[in-house]
Predicted model as a PDB file, atoms N, CA, C, CB and O in Angstrom, pLDDT in the B-factor column:
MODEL        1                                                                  
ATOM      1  N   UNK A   1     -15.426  55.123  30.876  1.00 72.00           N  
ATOM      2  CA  UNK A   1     -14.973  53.786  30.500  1.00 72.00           C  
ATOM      3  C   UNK A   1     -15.557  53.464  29.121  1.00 72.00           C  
ATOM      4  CB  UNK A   1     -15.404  52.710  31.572  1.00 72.00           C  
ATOM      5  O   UNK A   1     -16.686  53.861  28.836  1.00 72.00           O  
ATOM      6  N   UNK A   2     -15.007  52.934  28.477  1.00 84.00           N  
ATOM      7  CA  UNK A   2     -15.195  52.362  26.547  1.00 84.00           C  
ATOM      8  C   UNK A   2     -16.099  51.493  26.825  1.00 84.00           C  
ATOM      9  CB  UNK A   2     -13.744  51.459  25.506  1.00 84.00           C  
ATOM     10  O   UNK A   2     -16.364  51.127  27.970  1.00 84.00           O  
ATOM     11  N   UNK A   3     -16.654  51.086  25.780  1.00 91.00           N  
ATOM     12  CA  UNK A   3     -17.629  49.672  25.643  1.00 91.00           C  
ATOM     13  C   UNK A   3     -17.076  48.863  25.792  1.00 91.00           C  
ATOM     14  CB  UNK A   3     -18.295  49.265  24.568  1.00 91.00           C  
ATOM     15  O   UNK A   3     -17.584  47.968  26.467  1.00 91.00           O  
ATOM     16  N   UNK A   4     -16.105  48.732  25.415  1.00 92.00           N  
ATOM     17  CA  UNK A   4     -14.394  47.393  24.909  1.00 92.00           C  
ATOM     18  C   UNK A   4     -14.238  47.303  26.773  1.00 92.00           C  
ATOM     19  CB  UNK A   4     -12.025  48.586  23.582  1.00 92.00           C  
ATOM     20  O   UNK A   4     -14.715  46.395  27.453  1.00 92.00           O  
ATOM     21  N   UNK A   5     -13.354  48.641  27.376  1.00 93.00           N  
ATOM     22  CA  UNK A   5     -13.289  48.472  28.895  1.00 93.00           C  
ATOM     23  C   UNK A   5     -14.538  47.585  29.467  1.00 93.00           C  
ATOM     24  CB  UNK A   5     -13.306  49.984  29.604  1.00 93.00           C  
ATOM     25  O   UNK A   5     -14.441  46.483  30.008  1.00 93.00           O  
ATOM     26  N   UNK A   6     -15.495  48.179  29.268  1.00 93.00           N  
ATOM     27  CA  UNK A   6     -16.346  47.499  29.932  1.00 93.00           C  
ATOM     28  C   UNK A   6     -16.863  45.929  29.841  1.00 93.00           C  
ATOM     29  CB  UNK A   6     -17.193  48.207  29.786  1.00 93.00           C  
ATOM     30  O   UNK A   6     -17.232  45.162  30.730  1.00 93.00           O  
ATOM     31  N   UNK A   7     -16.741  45.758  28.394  1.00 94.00           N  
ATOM     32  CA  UNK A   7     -17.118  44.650  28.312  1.00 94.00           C  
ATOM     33  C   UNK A   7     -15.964  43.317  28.514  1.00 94.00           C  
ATOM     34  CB  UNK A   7     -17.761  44.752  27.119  1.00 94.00           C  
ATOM     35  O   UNK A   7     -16.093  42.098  28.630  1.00 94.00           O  
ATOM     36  N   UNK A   8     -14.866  44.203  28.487  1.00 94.00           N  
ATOM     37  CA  UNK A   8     -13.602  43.110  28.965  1.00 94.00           C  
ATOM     38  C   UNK A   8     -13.419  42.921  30.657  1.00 94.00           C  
ATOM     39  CB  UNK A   8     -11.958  43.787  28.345  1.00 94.00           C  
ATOM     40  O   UNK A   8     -12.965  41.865  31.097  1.00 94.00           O  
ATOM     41  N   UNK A   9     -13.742  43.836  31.395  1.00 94.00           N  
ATOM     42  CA  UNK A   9     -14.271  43.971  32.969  1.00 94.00           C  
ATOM     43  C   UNK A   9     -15.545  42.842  32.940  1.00 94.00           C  
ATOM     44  CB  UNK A   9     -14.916  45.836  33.430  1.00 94.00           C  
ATOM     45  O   UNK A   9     -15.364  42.056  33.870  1.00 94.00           O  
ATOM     46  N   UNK A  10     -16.482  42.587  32.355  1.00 94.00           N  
ATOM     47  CA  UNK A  10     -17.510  41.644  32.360  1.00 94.00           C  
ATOM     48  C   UNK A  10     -17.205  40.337  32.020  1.00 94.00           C  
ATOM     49  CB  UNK A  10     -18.450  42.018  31.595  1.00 94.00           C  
ATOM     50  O   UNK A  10     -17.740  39.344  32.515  1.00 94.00           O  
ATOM     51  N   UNK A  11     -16.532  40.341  31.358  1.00 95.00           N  
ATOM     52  CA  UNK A  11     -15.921  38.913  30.350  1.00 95.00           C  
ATOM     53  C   UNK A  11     -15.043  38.230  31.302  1.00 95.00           C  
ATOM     54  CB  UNK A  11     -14.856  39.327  28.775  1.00 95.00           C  
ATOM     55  O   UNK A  11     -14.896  37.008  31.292  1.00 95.00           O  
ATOM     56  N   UNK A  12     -14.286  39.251  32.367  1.00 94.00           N  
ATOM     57  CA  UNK A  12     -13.012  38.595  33.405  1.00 94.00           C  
ATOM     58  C   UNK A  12     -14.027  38.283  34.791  1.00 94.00           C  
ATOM     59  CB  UNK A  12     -11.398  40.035  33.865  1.00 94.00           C  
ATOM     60  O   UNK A  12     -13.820  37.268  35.455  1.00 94.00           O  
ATOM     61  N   UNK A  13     -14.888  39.030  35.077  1.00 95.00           N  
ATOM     62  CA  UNK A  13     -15.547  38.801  36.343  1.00 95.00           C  
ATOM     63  C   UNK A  13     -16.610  37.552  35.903  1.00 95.00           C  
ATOM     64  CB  UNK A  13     -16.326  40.300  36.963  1.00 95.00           C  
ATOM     65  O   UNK A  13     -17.032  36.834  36.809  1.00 95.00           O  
ATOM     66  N   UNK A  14     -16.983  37.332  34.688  1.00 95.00           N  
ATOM     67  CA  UNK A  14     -17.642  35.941  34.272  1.00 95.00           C  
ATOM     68  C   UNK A  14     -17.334  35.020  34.183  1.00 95.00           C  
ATOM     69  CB  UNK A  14     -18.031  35.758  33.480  1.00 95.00           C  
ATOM     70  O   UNK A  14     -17.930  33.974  34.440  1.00 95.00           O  
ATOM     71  N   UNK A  15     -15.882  35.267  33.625  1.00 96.00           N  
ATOM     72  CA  UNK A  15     -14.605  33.850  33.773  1.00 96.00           C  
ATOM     73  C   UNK A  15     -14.534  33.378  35.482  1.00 96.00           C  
ATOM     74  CB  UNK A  15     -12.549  34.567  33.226  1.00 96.00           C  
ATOM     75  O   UNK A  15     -14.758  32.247  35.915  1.00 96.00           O  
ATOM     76  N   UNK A  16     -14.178  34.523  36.232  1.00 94.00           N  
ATOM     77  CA  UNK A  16     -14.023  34.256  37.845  1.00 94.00           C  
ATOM     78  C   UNK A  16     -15.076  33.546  38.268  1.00 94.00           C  
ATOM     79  CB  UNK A  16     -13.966  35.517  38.761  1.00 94.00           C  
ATOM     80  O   UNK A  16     -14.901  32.491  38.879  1.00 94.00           O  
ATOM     81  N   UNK A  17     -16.450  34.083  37.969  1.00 95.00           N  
ATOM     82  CA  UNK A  17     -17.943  33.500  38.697  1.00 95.00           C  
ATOM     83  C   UNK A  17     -18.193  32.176  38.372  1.00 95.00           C  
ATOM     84  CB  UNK A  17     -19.329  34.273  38.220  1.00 95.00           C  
ATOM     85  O   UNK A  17     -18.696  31.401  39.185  1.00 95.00           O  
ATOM     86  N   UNK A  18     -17.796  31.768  36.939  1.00 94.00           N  
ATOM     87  CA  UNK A  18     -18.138  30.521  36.351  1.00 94.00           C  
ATOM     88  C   UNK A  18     -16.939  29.224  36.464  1.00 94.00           C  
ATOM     89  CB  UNK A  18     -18.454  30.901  34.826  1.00 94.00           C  
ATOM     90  O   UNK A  18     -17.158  28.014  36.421  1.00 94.00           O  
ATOM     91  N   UNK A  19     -15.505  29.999  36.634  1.00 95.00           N  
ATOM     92  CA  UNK A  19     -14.329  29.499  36.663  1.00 95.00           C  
ATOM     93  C   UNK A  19     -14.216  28.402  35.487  1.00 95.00           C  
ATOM     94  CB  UNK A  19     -14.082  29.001  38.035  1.00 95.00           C  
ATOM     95  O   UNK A  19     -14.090  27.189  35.660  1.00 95.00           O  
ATOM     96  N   UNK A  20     -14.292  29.123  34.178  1.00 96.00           N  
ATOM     97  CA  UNK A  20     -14.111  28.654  33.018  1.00 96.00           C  
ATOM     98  C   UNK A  20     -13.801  29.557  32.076  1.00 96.00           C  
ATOM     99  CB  UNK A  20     -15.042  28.009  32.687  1.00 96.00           C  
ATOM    100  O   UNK A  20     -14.313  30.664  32.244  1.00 96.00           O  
ATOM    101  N   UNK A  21     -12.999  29.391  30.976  1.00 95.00           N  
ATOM    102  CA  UNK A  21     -12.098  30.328  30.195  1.00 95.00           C  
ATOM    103  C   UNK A  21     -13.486  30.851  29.146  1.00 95.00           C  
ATOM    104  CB  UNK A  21     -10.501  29.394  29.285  1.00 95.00           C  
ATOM    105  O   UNK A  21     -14.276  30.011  28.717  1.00 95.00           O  
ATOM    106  N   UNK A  22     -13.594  31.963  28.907  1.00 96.00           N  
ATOM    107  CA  UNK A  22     -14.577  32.701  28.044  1.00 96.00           C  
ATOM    108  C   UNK A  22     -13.993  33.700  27.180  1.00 96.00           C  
ATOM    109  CB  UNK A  22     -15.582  33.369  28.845  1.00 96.00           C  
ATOM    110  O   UNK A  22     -12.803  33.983  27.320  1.00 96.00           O  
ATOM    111  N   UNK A  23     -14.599  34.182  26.432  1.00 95.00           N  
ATOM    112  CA  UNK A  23     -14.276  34.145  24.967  1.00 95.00           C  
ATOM    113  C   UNK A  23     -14.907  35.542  24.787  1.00 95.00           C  
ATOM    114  CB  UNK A  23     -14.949  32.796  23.983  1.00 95.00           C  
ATOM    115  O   UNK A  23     -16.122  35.438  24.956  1.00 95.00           O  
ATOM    116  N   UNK A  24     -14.568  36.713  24.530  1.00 96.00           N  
ATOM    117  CA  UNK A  24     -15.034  37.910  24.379  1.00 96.00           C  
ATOM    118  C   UNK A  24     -14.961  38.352  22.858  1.00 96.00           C  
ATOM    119  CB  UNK A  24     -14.316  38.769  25.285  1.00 96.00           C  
ATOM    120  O   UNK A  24     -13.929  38.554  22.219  1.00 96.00           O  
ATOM    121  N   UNK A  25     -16.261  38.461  22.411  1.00 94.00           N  
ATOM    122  CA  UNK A  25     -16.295  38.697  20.556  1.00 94.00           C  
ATOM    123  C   UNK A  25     -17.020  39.517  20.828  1.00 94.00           C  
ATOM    124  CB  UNK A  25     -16.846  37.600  19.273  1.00 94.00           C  
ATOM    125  O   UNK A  25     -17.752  39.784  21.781  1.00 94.00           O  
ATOM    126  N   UNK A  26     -16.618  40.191  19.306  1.00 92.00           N  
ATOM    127  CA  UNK A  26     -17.325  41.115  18.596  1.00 92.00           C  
ATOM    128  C   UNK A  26     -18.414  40.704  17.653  1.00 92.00           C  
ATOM    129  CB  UNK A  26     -16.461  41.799  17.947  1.00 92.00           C  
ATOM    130  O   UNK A  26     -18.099  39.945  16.737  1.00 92.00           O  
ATOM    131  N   UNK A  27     -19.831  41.164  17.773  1.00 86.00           N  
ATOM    132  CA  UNK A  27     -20.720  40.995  16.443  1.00 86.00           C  
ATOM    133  C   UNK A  27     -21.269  41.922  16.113  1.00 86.00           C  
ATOM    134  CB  UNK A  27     -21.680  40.144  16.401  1.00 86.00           C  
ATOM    135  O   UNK A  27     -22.067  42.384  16.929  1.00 86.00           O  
ATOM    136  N   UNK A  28     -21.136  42.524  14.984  1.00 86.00           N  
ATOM    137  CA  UNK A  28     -21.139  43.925  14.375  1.00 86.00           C  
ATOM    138  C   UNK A  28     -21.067  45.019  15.371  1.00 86.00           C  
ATOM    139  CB  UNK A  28     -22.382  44.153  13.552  1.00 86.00           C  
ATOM    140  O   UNK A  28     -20.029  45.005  16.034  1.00 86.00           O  
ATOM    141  N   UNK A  29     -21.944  46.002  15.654  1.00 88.00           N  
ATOM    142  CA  UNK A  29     -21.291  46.835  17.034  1.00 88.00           C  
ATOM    143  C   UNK A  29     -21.747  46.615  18.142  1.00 88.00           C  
ATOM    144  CB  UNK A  29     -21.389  48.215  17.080  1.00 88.00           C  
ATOM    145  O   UNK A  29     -22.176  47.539  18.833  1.00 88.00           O  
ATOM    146  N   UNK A  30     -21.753  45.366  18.544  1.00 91.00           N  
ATOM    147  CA  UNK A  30     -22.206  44.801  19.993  1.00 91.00           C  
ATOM    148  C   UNK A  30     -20.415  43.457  20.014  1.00 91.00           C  
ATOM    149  CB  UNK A  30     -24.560  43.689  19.861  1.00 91.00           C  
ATOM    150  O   UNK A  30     -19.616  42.989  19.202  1.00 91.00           O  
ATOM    151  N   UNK A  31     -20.711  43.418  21.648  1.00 94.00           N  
ATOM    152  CA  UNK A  31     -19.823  42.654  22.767  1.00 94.00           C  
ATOM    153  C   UNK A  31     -20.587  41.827  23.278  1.00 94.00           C  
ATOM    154  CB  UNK A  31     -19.218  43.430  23.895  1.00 94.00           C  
ATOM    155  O   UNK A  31     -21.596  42.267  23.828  1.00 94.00           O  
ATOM    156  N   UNK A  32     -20.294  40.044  23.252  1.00 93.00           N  
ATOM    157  CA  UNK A  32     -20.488  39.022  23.677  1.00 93.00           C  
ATOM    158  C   UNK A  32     -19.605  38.463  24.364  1.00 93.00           C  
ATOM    159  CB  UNK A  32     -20.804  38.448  22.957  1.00 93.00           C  
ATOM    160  O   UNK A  32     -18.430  38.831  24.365  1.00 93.00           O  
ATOM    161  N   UNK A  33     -20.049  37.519  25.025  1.00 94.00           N  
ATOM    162  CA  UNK A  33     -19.192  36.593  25.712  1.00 94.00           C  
ATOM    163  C   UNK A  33     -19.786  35.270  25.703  1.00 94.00           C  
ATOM    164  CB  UNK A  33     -18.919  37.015  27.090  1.00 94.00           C  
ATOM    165  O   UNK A  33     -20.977  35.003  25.547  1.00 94.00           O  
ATOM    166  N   UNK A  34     -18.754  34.419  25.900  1.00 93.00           N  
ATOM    167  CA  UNK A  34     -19.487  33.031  25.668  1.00 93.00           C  
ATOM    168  C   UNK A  34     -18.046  32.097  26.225  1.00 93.00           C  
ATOM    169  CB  UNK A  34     -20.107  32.705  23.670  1.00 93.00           C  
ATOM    170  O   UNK A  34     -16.882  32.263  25.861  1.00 93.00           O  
ATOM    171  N   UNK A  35     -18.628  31.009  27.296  1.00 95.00           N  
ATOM    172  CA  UNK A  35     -17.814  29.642  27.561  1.00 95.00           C  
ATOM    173  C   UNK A  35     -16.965  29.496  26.260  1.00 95.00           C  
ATOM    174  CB  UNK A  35     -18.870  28.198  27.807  1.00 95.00           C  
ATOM    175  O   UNK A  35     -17.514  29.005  25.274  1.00 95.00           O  
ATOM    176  N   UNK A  36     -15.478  29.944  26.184  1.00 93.00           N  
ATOM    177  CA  UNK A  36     -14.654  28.964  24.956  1.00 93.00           C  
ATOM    178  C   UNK A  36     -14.936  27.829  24.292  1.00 93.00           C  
ATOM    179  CB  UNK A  36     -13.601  28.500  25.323  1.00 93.00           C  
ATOM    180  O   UNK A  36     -15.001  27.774  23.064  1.00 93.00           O  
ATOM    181  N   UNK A  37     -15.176  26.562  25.301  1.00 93.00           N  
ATOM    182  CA  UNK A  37     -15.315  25.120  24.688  1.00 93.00           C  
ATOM    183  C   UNK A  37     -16.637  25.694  24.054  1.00 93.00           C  
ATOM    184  CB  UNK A  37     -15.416  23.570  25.839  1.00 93.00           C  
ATOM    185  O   UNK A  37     -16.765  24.788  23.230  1.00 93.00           O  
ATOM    186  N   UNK A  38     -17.554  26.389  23.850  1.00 93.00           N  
ATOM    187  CA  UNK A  38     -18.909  26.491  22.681  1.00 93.00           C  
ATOM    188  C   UNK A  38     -18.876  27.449  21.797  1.00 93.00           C  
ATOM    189  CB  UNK A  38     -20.296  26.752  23.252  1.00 93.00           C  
ATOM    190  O   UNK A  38     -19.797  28.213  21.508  1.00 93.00           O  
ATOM    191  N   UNK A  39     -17.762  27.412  21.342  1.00 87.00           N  
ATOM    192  CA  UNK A  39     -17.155  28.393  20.046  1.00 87.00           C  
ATOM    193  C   UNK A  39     -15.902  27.929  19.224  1.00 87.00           C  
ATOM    194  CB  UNK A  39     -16.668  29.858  20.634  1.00 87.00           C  
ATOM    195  O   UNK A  39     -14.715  27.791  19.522  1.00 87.00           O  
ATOM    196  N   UNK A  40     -16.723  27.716  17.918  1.00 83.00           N  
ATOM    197  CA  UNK A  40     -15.344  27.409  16.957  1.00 83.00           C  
ATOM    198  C   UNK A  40     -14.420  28.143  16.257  1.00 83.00           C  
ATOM    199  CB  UNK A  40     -15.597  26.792  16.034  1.00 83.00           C  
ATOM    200  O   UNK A  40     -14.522  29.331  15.951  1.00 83.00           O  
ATOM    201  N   UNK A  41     -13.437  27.330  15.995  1.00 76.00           N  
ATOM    202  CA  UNK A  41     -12.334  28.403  15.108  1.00 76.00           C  
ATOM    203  C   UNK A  41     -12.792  29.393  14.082  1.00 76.00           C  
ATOM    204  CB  UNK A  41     -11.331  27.582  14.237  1.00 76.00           C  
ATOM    205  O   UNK A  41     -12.828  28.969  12.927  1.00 76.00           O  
ATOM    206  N   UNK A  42     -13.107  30.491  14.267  1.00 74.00           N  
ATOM    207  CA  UNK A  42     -13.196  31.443  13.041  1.00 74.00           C  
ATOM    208  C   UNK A  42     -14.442  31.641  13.456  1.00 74.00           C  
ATOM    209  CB  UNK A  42     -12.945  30.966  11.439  1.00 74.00           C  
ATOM    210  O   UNK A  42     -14.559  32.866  13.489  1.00 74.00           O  
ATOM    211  N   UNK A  43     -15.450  31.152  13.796  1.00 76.00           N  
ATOM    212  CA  UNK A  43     -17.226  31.489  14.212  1.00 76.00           C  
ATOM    213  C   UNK A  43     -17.328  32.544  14.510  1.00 76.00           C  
ATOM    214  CB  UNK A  43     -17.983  30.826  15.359  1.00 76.00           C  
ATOM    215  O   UNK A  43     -18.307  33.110  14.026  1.00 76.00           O  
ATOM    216  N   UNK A  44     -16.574  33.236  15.277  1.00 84.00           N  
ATOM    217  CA  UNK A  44     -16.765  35.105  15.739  1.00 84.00           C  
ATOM    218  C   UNK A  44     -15.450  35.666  15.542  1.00 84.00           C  
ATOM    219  CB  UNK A  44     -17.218  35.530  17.602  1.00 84.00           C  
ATOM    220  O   UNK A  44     -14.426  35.066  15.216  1.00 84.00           O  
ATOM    221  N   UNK A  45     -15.565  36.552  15.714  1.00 87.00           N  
ATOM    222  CA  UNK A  45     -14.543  37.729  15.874  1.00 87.00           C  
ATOM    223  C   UNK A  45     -13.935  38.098  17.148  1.00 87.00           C  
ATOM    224  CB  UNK A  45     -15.132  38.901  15.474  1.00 87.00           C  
ATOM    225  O   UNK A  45     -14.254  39.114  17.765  1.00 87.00           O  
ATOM    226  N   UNK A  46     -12.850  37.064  17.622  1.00 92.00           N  
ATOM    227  CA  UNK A  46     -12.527  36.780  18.975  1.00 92.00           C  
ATOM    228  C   UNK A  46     -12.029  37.548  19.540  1.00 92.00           C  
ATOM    229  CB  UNK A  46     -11.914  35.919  19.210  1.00 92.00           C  
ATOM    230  O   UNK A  46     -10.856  37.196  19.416  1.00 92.00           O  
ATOM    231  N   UNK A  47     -12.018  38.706  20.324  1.00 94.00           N  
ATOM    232  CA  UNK A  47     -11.127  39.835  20.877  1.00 94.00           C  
ATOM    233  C   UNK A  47     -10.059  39.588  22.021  1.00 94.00           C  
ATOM    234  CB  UNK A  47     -12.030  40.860  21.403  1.00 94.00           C  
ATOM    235  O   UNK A  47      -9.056  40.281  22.193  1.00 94.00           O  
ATOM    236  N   UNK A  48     -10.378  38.654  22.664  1.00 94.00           N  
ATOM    237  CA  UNK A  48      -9.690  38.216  24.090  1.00 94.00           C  
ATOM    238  C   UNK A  48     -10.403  36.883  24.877  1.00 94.00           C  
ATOM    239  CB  UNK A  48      -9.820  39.596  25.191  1.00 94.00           C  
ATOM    240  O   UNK A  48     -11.595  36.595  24.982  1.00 94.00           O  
ATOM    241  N   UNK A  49      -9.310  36.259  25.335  1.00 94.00           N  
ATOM    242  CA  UNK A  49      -9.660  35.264  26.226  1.00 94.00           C  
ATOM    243  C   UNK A  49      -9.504  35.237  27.565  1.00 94.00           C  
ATOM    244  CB  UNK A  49      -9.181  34.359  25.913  1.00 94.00           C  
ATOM    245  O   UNK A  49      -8.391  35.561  27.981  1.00 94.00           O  
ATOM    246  N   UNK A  50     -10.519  34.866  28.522  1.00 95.00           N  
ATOM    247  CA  UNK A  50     -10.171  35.523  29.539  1.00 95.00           C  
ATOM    248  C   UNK A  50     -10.404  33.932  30.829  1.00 95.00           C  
ATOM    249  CB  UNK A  50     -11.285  37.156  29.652  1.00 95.00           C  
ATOM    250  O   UNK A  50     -11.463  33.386  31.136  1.00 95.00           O  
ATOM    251  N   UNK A  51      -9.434  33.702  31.153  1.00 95.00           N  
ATOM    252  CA  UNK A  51      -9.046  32.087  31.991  1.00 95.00           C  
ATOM    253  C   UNK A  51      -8.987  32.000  33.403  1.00 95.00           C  
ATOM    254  CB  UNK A  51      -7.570  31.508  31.667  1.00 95.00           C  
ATOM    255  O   UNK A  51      -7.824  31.945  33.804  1.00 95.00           O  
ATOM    256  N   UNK A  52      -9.810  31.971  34.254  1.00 93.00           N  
ATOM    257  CA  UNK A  52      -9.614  32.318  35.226  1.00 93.00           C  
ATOM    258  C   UNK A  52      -8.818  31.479  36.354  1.00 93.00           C  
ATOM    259  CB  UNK A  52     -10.637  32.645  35.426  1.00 93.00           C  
ATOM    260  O   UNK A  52      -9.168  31.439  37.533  1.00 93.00           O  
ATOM    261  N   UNK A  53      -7.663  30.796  35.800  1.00 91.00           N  
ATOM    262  CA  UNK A  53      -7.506  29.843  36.088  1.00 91.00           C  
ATOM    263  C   UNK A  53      -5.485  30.223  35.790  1.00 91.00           C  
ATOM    264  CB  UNK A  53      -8.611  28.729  35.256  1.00 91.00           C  
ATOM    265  O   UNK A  53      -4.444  29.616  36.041  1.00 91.00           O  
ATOM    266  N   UNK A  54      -5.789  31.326  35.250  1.00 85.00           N  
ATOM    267  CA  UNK A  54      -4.141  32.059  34.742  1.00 85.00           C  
ATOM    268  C   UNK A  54      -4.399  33.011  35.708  1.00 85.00           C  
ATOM    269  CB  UNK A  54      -3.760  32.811  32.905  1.00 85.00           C  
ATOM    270  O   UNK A  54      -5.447  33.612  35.947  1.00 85.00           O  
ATOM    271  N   UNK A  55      -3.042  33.090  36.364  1.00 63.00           N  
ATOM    272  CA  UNK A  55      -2.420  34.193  37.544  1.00 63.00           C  
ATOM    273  C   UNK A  55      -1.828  35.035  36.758  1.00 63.00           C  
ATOM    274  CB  UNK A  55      -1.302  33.673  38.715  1.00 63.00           C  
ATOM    275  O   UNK A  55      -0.732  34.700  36.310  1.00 63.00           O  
ATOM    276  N   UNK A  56      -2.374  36.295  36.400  1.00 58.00           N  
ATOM    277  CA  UNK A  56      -1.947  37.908  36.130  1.00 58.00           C  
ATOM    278  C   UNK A  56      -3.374  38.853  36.664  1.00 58.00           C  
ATOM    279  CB  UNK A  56      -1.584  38.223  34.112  1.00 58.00           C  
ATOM    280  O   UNK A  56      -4.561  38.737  36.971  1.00 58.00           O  
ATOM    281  N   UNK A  57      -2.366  39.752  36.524  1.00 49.00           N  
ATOM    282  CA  UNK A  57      -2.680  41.060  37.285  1.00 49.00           C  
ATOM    283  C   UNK A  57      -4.408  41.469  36.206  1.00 49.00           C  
ATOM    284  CB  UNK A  57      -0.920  42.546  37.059  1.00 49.00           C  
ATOM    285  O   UNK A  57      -4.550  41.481  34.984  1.00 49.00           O  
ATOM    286  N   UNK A  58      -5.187  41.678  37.046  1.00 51.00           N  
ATOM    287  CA  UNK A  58      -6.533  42.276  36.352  1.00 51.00           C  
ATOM    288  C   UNK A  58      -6.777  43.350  35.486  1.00 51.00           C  
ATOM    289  CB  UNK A  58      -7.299  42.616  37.183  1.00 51.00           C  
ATOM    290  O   UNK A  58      -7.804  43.532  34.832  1.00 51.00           O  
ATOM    291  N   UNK A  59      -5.469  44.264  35.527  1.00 45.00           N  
ATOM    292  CA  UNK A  59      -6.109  45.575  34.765  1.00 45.00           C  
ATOM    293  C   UNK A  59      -4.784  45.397  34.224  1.00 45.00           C  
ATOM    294  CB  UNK A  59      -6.698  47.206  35.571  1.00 45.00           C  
ATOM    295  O   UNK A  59      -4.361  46.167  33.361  1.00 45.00           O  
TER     296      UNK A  59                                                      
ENDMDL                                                                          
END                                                                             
């Protein structure tokens, strides 16, 4: 599994646990995640949003 796989598998099971939309960035060669509402337009390097609150398929 990639770093990216993995860290987008973490980012969706954090959205589920917390049941709030989170925000998966890049900062230089590391993967974060962070609650959406505490991140502004352009502040990171946003890769995916992940809502746990939207019905689609996990993988």
């Amino acid at each position: 599994m990639s770093d990216l796989a993995l860290a987008q598998n973490h980012a969706f099971q954090l959205a589920r646990t917390l049941m709030v939309p989170v925000t998966l960035f890049r900062s230089g060669n590391e993967f974060g995640v962070l609650p959406s509402d505490e991140l502004e337009d352009g502040e990171v390097e946003a890769i995916a949003e992940f809502d746990p609150f939207e019905h689609r398929p996990a993988h």
